[in-house]
N, C-alpha and C positions, 0 to 999 in steps of 0.2 A: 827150568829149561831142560829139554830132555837130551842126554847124552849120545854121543855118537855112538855106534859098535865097531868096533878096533876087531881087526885078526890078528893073531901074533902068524908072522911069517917067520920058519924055520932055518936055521943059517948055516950051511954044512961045513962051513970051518969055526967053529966056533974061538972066539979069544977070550981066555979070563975077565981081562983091564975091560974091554970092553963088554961085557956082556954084564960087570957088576953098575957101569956107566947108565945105563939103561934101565936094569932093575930102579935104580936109585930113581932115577927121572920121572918113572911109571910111575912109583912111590907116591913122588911130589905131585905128579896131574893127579892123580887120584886124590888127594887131600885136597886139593881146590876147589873140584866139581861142586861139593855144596856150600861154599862159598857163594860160586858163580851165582848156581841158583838160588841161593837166598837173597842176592844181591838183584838178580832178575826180577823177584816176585815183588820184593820191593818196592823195587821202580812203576812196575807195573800196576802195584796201589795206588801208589802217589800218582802217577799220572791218569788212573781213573777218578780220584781226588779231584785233581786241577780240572781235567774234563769235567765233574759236576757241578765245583763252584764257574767253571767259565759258561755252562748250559744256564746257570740260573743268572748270574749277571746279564745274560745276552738276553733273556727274556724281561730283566728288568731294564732292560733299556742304558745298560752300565756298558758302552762298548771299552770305553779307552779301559777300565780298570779289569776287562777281562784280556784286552792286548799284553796291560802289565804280565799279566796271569802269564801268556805266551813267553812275553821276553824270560822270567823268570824259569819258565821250563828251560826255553833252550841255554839259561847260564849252569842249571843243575843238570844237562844232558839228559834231561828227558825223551825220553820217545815219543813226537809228534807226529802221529798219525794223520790221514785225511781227513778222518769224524772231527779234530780236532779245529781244521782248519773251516771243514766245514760248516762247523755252530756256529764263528765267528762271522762268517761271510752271512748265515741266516741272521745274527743280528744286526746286521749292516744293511739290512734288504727291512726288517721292523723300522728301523731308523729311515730309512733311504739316506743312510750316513756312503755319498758315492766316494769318496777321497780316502775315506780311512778303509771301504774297502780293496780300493787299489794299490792302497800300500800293503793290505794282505794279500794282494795278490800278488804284486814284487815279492814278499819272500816265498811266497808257492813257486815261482819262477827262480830262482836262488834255487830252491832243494834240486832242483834236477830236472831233467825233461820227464823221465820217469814219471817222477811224481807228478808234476802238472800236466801230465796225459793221463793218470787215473781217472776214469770214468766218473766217479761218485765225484772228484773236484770238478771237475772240466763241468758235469752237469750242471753242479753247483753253482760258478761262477755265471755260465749261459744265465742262468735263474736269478743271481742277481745284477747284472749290467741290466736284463728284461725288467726286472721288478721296479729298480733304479729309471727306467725309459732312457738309457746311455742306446738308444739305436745304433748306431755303428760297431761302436765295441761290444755289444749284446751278439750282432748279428757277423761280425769278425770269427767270435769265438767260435757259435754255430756253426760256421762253415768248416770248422777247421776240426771241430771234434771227431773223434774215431769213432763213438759209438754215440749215435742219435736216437735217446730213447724216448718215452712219454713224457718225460718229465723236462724234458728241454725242449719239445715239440710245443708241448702247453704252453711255456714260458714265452716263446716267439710268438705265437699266436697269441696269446695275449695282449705284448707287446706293440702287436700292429693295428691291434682293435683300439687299445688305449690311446694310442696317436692319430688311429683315423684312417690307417691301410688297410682300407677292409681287403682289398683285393686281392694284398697279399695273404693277408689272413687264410682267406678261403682256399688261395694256391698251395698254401702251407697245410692248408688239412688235407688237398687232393693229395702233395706229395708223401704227406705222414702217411696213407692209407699204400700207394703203392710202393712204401717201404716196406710193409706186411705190421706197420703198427694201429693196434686199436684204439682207435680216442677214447679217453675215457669221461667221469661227468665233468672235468676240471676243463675238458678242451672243448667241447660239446654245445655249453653254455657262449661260449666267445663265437665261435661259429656263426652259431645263429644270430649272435649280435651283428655281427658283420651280416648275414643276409640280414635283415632286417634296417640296415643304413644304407646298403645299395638297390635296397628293394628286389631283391633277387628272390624271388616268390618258388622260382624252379628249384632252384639248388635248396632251399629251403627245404621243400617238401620231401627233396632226397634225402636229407639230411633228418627229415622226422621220421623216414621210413627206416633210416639205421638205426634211429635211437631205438622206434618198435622192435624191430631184429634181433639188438642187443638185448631187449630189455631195461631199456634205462628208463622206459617212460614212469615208471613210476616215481623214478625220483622227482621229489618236489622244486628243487633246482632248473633240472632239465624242462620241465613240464614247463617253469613258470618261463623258462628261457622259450620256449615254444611258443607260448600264447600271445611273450612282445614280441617276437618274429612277426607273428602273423600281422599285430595290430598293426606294427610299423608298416608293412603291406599293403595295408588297407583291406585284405581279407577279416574282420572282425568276425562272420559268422566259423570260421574255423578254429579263429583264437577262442571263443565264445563254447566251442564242440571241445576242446583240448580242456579248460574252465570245468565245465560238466563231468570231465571224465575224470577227474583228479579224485583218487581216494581221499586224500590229503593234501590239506591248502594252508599257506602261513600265508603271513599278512604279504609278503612280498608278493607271492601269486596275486589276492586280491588286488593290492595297489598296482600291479602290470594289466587286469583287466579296465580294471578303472579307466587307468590311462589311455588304453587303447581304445576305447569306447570315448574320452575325452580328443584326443587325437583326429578320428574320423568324424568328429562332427553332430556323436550319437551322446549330448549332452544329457538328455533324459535315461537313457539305458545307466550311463554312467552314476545319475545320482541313485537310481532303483538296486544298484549293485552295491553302491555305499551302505543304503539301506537294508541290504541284505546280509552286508558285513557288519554290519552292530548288532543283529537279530543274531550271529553265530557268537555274539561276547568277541570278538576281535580286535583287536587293541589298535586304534589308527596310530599313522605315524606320520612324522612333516609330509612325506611323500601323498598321501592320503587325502590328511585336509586340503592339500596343496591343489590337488584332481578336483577335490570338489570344487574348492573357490571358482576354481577354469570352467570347470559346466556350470557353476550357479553362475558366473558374470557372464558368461556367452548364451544365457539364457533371456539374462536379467530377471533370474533369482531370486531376489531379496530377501526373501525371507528363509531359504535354503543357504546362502552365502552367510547371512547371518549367526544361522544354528553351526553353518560349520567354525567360524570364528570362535564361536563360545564354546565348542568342542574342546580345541584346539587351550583355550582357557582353561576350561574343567580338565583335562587328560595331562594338564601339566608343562605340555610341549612348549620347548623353549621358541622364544622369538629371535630365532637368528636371521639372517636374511634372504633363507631361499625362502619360510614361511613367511616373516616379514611382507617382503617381495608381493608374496601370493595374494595375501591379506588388501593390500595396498592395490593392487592390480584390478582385484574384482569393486570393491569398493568407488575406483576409478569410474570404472567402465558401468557402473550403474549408475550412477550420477553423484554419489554420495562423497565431494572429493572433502565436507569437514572429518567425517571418519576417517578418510586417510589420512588425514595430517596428523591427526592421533598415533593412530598404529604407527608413523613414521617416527614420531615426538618420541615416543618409547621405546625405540631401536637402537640398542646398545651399540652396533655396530652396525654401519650401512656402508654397501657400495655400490658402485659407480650404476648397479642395474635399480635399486631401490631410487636413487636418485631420479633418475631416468623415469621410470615409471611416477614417478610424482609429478613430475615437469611435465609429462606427457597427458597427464590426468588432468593439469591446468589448459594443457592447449585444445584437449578434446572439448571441455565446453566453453573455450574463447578465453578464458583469463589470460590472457597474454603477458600482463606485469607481474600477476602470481607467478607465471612460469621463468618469468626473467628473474623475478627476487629469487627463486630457488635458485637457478643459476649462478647466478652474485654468492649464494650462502657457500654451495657446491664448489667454486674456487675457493671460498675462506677455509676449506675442509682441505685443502690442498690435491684436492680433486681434479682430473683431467679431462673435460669432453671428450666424447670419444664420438664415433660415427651416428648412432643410436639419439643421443643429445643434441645436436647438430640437425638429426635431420627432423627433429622434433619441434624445434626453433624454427627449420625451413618453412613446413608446415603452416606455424602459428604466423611466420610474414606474409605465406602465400593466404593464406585464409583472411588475414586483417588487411592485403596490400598493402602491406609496408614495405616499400623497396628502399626506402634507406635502411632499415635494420638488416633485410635479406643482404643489402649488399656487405654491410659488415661481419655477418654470417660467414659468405661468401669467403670475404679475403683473410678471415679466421680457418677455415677450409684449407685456404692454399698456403697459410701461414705453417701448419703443422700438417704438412700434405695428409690431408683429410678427402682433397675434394676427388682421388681416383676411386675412393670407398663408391663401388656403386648404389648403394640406399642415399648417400650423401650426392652425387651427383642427380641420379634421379631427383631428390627434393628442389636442386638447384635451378636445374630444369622446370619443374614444374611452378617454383616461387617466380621464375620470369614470365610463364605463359600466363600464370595467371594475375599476374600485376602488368600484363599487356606489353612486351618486352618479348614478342617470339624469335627476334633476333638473337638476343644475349641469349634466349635459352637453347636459342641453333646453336650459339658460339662456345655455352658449355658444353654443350653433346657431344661437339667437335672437338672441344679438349679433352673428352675424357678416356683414357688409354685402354680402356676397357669398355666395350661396346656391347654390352651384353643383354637378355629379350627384356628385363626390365628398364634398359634403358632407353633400350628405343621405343618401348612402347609406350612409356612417361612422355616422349618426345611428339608420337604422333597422335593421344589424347589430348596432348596440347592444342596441336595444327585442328584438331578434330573439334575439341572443345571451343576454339573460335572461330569455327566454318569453316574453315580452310578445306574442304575435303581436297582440293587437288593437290596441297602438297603434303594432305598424309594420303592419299593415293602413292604419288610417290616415291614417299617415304617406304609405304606396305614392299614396294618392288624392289627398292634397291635396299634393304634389311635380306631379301631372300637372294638376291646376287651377292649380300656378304657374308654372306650360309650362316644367316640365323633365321631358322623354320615359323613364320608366325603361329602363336596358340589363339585359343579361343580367345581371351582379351583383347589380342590384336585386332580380330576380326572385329568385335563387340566395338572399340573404339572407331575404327574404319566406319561402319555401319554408323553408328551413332554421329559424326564427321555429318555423311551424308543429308541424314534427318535433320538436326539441325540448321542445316543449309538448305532447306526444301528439295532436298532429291531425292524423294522418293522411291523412284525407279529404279536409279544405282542402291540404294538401300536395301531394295528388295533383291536387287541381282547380285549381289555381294551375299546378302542372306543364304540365296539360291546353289551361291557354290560354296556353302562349309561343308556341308556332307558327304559331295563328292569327291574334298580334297581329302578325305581322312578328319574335318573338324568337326564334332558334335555341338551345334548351337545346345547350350547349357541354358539354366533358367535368366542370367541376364540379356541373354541374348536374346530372350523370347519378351522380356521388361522392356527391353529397349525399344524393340521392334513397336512392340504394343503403344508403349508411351508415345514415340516419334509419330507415328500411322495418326492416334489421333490428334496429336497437336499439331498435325499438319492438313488435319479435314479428314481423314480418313477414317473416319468413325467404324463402317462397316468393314474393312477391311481389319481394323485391331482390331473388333469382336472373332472375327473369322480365324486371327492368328491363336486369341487367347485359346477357341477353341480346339485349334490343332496343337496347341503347345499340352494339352492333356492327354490329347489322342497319343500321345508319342512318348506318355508317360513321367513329363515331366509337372510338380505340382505346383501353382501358382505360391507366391510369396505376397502379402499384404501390399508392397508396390505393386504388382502386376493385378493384383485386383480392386485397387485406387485407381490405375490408368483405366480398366476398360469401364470401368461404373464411370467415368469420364466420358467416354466414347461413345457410350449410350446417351448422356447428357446432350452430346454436340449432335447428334442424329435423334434426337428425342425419342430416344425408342424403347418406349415403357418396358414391352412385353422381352427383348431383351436384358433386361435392369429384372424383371422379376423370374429369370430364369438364371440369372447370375446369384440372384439373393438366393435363389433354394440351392444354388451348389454351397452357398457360403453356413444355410442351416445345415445341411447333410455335413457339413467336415468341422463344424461348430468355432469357424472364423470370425462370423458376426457377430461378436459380443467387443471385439477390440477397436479401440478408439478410432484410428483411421478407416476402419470398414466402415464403423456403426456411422462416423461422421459423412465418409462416401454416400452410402446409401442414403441418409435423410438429405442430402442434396440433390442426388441424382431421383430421388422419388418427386420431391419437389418443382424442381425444372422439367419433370415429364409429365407435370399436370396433376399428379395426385398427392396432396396436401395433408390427407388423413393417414396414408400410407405410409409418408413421412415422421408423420406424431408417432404412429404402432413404433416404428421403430427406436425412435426416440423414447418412448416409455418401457422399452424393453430392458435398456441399455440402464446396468443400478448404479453402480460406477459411474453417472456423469462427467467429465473433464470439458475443460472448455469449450475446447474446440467443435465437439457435439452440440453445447446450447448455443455456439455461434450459426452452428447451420440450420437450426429448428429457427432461431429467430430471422435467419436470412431466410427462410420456407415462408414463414409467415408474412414477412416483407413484399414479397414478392407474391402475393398472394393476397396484398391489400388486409390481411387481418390484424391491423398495429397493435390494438387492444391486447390481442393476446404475444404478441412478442414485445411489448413493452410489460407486459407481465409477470415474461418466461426473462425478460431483464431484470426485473425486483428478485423476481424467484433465485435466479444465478447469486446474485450479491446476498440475498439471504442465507446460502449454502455457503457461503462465505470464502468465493472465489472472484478472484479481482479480475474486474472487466479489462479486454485488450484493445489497441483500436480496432481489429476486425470488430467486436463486439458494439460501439460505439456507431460505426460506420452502418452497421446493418439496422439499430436501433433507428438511426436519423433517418434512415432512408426509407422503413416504417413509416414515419412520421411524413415526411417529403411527399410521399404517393397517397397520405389521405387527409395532409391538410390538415393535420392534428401541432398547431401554431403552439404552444403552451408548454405542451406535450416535450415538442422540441426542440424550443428553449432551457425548457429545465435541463434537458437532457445535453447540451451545449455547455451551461454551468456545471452540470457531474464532471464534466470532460475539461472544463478549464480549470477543477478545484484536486482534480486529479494529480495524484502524485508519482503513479507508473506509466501515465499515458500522457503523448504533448500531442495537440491536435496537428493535424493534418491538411492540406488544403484540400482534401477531400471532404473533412468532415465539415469542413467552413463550407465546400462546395455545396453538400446537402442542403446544411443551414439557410444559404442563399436560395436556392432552388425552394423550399418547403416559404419562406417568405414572398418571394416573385410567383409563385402559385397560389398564393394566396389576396395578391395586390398589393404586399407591403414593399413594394419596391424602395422609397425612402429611407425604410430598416434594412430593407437588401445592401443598402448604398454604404449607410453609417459601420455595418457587420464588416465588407468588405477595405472600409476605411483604417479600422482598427485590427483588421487580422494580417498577422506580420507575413504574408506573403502577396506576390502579384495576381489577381486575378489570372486563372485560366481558362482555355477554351469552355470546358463545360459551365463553369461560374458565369460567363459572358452570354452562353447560349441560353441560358436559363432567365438573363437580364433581358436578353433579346425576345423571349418567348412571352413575356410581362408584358412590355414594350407596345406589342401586338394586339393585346386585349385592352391596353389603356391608349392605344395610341397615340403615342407619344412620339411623333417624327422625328424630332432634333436628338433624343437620347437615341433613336434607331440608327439611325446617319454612325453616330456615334460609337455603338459598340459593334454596326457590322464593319467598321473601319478595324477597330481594335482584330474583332474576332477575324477578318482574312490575313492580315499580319500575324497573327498567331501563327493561325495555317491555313497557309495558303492552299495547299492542293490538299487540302479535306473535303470530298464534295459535299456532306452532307450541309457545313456550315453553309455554304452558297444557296444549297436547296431552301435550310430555317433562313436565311436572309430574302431571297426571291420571294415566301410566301408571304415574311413577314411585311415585304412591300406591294404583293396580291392585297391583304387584305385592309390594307390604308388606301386602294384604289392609286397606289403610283405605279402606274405600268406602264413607265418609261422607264421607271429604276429597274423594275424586274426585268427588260428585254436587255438592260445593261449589265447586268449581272449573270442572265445567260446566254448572252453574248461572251461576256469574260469563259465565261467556264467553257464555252467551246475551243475560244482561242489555249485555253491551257491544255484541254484536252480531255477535262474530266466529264465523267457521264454521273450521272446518280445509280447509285447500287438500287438493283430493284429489289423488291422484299420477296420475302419465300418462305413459304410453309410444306408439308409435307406427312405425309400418315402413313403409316406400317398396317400393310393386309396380312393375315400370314408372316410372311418371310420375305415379302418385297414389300420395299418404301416407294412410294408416290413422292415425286418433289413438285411444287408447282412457285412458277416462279413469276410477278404483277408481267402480264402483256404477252407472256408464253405459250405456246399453244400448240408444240411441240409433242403432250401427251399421246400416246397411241391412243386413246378414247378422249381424245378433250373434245372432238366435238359431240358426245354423247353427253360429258360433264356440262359442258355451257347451255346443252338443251335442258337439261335439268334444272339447272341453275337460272336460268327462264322462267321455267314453270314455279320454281318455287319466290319467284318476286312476283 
């Protein structure tokens, strides 16, 4: 301790007694001084001492025995400094010990205001209430401190990103700057975390042009904080440009690109990127495999979801439950739900999201009691449903119409106020529309305190999904007087409402104004459109759509190219169907199941049969669904031979016949008379252990015997097959009838067959000839006498041929064409 310097001041009266008082006193401070200061230096060991061992206890996680350390200074009068106070609060912030730092904070408040206005504390404390997420008392201190530097700016902003304030976050960087302080890479990274959850794409890019400015880019922190900014944005090719420019990349960079590329939908970039990280030797981590699993299952990957699974094996990585989780997810979602009970068997520790995802895996392909037994287990775990579980259960009742379980669902909901959760209401809603209950599912919509665009648009796919279009009209209107803006979905349901309901008109006028409200019809809107148009006759108009839905840049998805290979079917229109098949070679679409099965139907029903086969023989990969449509081609096309062949052939490949398969086989047989044929085929179908017959396929059965004159075997078939004769089984009786004339059976089943249905006209028509040609025509003026009084006409037949670009319809007795009477002079000459 260094000595003061004394002046001697001179005393012009000097006294003996006193002047030797003084000598003497001088004396003695002088002999103290290195006392004092040995006694100084001392202390000042020891308490660098204490300070060592309290730095290394705090990093071992030893808080209370470095407190003792504290109390212990202050009973040897130690000098405790701020540093001192400081290491203590930094172990309390390792810990997130929030208690025991508050009582170091009471005696920082003891020493004085002094001391607890030091800078270096005051920052300290800011940093740990922030570390700790104490919000109030973090952000108390804050306001109150004297000096606001970097390192309490970081802290808060942190703070508000960790809880989910982005906005303040971002207010807090603009204020840090017009304080005159520089973010540094600690504050930087949180930033952009926050743009990047409010999608603030602007502020972002300001924020990448100061990291440039400062030069921070090169840090691999920063950078990699950039390229999720971007992803979360949905700009991926600028996170993609950021990616490229990186001198240097750790795996956290990689695993943010991945992501981002998984995020946006860009499932394939994502796995090429994976691939590009095991070519640099880069070590994956949960986060990683986790990427992959989400593009391999959103892909339906299998064989990529797999390698990452065994990755994840071989690399060592623990099975905790966000990889768990992942594992279990993708597995799911490709159909494979025994692998996941596996991975789930083997999870050390699971929660309430692992659960979820299992139950959820049973209900996506119908196991409805699998997903109830996990739930049963899920309580014995002492486990809580939570919204997630619930709406997953809703789901599986609305899918199986179980409205007694939905309703115990239900009042499980409002037992543990679950049912304002809007995912949970939404479900509730939708389990009433579609167990036919659109009342109760008004009555939830109505209770739900939270009306938000998920819900109501749950609400008016309901009204939509069962015709209803006027009261999801409605609905559309009074959702926008409760200022909630409808999105493209809402529209997509409206529209679909319409179609449904044969309104075409309003379909297409609803269509007509999304673009100009501000909404882009998206690729479902262009599905819909397509699908609705032709299942409502409008064949040529969905070609027309599908066509503008390119022009505009948006690209067909395998549903939209199923609907118009349809569309073509219903207008017969070949040469449409072969200019759809070459968009489908050019973008190499047709190799997949539901195209390649499209097209060999649609080739088939438009008259060319060999065209059909090409297709079918292209396809190496067989699945059933393909040999069901080559043998319904051949059916229909009179060639039983060969699709009772391509039927040996299927079960030789050692795929089990479905009833489509079964149905089309008989119906082969039916239209050529092949009696033997099938019967046998009748037996496959009764010895059958996946398939129960049908009155359909009895229907065949019938029909291929009464075509043949076995009518007595028609009789005995229909005896023993456990359902009622129907109209077509009857018409088929009645068709026999006609060729054996047999009056009394006729009487007979045109009684049955007009009870059936009555206002069918064609049945009236097959009854009227069938008593033309028994010469009873008394019966027949009675029979078309009835059908006037009902009112019905006979549909007349129609065929139709494509010139070019325009279709010809010609309809029996019409003569309407602009050239028919050129046609009928022709048609003259050539009889």
């Amino acid at each position: 301790m260094a000595s003061l310097p004394y002046r001697t001041i001179p005393n012009p009266h000097p006294s003996s007694s006193k002047n030797s008082t003084l000598i003497e006193t001088h004396n003695k401070s002088q002999a103290q001084f290195p006392k004092l200061q040995e006694n100084a230096t001392k202390n000042q060991t020891r308490s660098k001492s204490f300070f060592t061992q309290m730095s290394t206890l705090s990093k071992q996680s030893k808080i209370q025995e470095a407190v003792d350390l504290l109390i212990q200074m202050n009973l040897k009068s130690l000098r405790i400094g701020p540093e001192i106070y400081g290491e203590l609060l930094q172990a309390c912030v390792y810990d997130r010990a929030l208690q025991t730092g508050k009582q170091i904070h009471a005696r920082i408040i003891k020493k004085g205001e002094n001391f607890a206005r030091n800078e270096y504390i005051e920052t300290k404390l800011v940093i740990f209430y922030a570390k700790c997420d104490a919000e109030k008392d973090s952000n108390r201190l804050f306001r109150r401190v004297r000096v606001k530097n970097v390192f309490s700016w970081a802290a808060v902003i942190g703070l508000n990103c960790r809880l989910g304030f982005y906005k303040e976050a971002l207010l807090g960087f603009m204020e840090m700057q017009e304080d005159g302080l520089l973010p540094d890479n600690f504050v930087v990274p949180n930033v952009l975390k926050a743009c990047g959850a409010v999608e603030w794409i602007g502020v972002g890019r300001a924020v990448h042009g100061f990291v440039v400015k400062m030069g921070c880019s090169e840090c691999v922190f920063v950078a990699s904080s950039l390229l999720d900014m971007y992803g979360k944005c949905g700009v991926v090719d600028e996170a993609r440009k950021v990616f490229d420019e990186m001198g240097e990349r750790n795996v956290i960079t990689w695993n943010s690109m991945i992501v981002s590329y998984v995020q946006n939908g860009l499932n394939e970039e994502a796995i090429r990127v994976f691939c590009d990280m095991r070519e640099e030797c880069v070590e994956p981590t949960h986060v990683t495999v986790s990427s992959l699993l989400s593009a391999s299952a959103n892909l339906g990957a299998v064989e990529e979801g797999k390698q990452g699974h065994a990755l994840a094996v071989v690399s060592g990585l623990e099975l905790n439950t966000i990889l768990g989780s992942s594992i279990i997810n993708f597995y799911s979602k490709v159909g494979l739900i025994e692998d996941a009970v596996i991975v789930f068997s083997r999870m050390n520790e699971k929660d309430v999201v692992t659960w979820n995802l299992l139950i959820s895996g049973y209900v996506q392909i119908g196991e409805v009691d699998e997903a109830l037994e996990m739930c049963r287990l899920m309580r014995q775990e002492n486990l809580r449903f939570d919204s997630v579980t619930l709406a997953s259960l809703m789901s599986a009742f609305a899918d199986t119409r179980n409205l007694k379980f939905g309703k115990e669902a239900h009042c499980y909901c409002i037992r543990n106020n679950l049912e304002d959760d809007v995912v949970v209401a939404s479900s509730i809603v939708d389990l009433y529309a579609k167990c036919d209950k659109i009342d109760n599912a008004r009555h939830a919509f109505d209770s739900a305190t939270t009306g938000d665009l998920v819900l109501w648009n749950t609400l008016l796919a309901a009204y939509a999904g069962l015709g209803h279009s006027g009261e999801a009209l409605k609905l559309f209107y009074q959702m926008q007087l409760e200022s909630v803006p409808p999105n493209v979905m809402t529209w997509n349901s409206l529209i679909f409402g319409f179609l449904k309901n044969g309104q075409v008109s309003e379909a297409q006028d609803m269509f007509l104004q999304m673009q100009p409200l501000g909404v882009e019809p998206n690729l479902v809107t262009w599905t819909t459109m397509i699908s609705g148009l032709a299942d409502n006759g409008f064949g040529h108009d969905a070609i027309q759509a599908f066509c503008r839905m390119q022009e505009v840049g948006i690209k067909p998805n395998v549903v939209s190219i199923v609907c118009v290979l349809k569309s073509c079917i219903e207008i017969a229109s070949l040469q449409n169907g072969r200019v759809i098949h070459g968009y489908l070679i050019r973008h190499f679409l047709y190799l997949s199941t539901p195209v390649a099965t499209s097209l060999v139907d649609m080739y088939a029903k438009c008259g060319n049969v060999e065209e059909a086969k090409r297709v079918f023989d292209m396809v190496s990969d067989k699945e059933l669904p393909i040999y069901n449509a080559m043998i319904s081609s051949y059916a229909l096309h009179g060639q039983a031979v060969e699709a009772l062949a391509l039927y040996r052939r299927l079960k030789e490949e050692g795929l089990q016949p479905d009833s489509v398969t079964f149905t089309n086989a008989l119906y082969a047989c039916s239209h050529t008379s092949m009696v033997t044929e099938g019967l046998e085929l009748l037996d496959d179908l009764l010895s059958s252990q996946t398939v129960n017959p049908s009155i359909e396929h009895y229907g065949c059965v019938v029909s291929l015997l009464s075509r043949c004159g076995n009518v007595d075997e028609a009789f005995r078939l229909i005896a023993a097959m456990p359902y009622e004769p129907d109209a077509q089984i009857l018409g088929s009786l009645l068709a026999a009838c006609r060729e054996q004339n047999n009056i009394e059976l006729e009487d007979y089943l045109s009684d049955q067959l007009l009870k059936l249905e009555p206002e069918n006209s064609g049945n009236y028509v097959a009854i009227s000839n069938a008593y033309a040609d028994a010469g009873r025509w008394d019966q027949v003026k009675k029979v078309r006498q009835l059908m006037k009084e009902k009112g019905l006409r006979k549909i007349p037949g129609c065929s139709w041929i494509q010139i070019g670009e325009e279709i010809h319809a010609f309809v029996a007795g019409d003569k309407s064409h602009p050239e028919a009477e050129q046609i009928y002079l022709t048609l003259e000459l050539l009889e």
